[in-house]
C-alpha positions as CSV (number, residue, x, y, z in Angstrom):
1,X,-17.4,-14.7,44.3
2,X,-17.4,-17.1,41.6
3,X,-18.7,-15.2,38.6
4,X,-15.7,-12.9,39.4
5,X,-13.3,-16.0,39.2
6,X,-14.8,-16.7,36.1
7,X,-14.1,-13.4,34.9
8,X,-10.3,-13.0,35.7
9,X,-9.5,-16.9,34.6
10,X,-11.5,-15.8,31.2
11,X,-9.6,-12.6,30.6
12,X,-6.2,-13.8,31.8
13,X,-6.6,-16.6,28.7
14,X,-7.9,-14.2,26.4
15,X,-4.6,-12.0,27.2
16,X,-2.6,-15.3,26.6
17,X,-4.4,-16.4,23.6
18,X,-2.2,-15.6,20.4
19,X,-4.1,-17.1,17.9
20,X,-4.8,-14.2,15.1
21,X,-1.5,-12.3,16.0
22,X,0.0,-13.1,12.5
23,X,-2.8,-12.0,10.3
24,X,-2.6,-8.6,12.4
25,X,1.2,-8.1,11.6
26,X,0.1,-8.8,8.0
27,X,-2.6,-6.8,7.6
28,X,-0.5,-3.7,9.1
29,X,2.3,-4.7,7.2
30,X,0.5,-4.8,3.5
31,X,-1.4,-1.6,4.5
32,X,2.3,0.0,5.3
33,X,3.5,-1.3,1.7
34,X,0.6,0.1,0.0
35,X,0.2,3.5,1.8
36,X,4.0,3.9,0.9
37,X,3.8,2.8,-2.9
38,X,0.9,5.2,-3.0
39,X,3.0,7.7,-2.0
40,X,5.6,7.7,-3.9
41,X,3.7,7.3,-7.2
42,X,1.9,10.8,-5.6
43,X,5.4,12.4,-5.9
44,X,6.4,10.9,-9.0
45,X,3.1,12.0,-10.8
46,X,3.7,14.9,-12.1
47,X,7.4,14.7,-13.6
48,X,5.9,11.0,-15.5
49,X,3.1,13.9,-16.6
50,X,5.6,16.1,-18.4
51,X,7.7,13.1,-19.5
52,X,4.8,11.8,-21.2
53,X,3.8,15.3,-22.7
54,X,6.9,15.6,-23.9
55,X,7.3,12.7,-25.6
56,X,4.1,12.8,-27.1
57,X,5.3,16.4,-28.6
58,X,8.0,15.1,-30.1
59,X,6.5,12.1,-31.8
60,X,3.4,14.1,-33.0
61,X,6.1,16.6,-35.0
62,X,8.1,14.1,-36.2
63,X,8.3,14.2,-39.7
64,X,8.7,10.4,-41.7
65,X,10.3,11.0,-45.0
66,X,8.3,8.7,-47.1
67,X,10.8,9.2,-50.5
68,X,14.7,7.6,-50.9
């Protein structure tokens, strides 16, 4: 009987033990931040992609008048 009341006193302070419970809530917070900033830079992609495309047609074609 008293390997079995080791047991339950062992696993009833394991339940109570809270030590570690922050880093958790940090580690799932910061993976929450980054799976959403990866995300949104996904659906942003491709309209900075034809920004940039753009922009670098109109500089390549603009003409610098080199007389007064």
């Amino acid at each position: 009987m008293k390997p079995i009341f080791f047991i339950q006193r062992q696993y009833a302070r394991f339940q109570s033990d809270d030590r570690g419970a922050v880093t958790v809530d940090w580690v799932v917070l910061s993976a929450a931040v980054i799976g959403m900033a990866l995300a949104s830079l996904n659906v942003w992609r491709d309209s900075v992609q034809y920004n940039a495309q753009d922009i670098a047609s109109v500089a390549s074609n603009y003409e610098i008048k080199t007389g007064f």
